[in-house]
C-alpha positions in Angstrom: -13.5 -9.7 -9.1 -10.1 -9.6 -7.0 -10.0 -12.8 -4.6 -8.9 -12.5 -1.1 -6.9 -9.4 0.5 -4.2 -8.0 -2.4 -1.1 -6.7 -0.9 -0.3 -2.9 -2.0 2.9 -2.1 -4.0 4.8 0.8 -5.0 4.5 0.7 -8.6 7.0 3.4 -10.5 6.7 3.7 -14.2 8.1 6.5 -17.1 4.8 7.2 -18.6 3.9 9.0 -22.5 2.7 12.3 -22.5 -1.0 11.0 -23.2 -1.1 8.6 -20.6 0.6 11.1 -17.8 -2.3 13.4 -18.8 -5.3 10.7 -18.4 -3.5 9.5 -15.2 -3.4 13.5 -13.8 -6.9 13.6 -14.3 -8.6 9.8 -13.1 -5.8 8.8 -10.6 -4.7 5.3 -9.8 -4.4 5.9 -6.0 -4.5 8.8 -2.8 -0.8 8.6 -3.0 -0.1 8.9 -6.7 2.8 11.8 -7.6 3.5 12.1 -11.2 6.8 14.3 -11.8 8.3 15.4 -15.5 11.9 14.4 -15.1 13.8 15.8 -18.3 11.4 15.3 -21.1 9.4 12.4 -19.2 7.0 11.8 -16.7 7.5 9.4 -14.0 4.5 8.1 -12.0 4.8 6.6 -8.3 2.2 5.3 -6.5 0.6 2.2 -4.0 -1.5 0.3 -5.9 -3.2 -3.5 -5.4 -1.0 -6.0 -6.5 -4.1 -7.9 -7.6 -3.9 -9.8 -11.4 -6.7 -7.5 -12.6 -4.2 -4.5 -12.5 -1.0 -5.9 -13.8 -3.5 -6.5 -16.7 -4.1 -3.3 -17.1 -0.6 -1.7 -16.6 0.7 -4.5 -18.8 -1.5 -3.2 -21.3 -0.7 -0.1 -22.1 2.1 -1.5 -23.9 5.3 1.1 -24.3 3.2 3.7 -22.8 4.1 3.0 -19.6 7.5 1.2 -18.5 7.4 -0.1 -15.1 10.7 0.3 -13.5 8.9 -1.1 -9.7 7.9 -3.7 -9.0 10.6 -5.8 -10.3 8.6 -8.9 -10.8 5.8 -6.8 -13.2 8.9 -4.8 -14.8 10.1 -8.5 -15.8 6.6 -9.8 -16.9 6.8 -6.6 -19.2 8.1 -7.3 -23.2 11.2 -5.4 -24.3 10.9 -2.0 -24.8 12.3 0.6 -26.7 14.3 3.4 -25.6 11.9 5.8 -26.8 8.3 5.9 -25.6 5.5 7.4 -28.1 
């Protein structure tokens, strides 16, 4: 359903422990490296900058905090420090 080419991005996110898990397991892309820093995990990887999966990442609500790319981490609602 994407139209035209997307352009990849680097998308870095703190993900919950649940979501870290499912991520492990079904990867979003060839290059993704999720690390536990301290007592969360941080996910970095290229994906399609297409709308369909801003949707997604947008939905997981304070699952995932997107610190890159800037323009998604401002699309993103206020979160709270602590992630479930």
């Amino acid at each position: 359903m994407g139209f035209g080419k997307a352009q990849p991005v680097t998308l870095v996110a703190t993900l919950a422990d649940d979501l870290a898990a499912y991520l492990t397991e079904t990867p979003l892309a060839r290059d993704q490296r999720i690390e536990r820093v301290g007592e969360r995990y941080v996910l970095r990887a290229t994906v399609p900058n297409t709308w369909q999966q801003q949707w997604w990442i947008l939905s997981l609500g304070e699952k995932c905090i997107v610190h890159e790319p800037t323009d998604l981490r401002e699309k993103s609602p206020p979160r709270s420090a602590a992630l479930p």
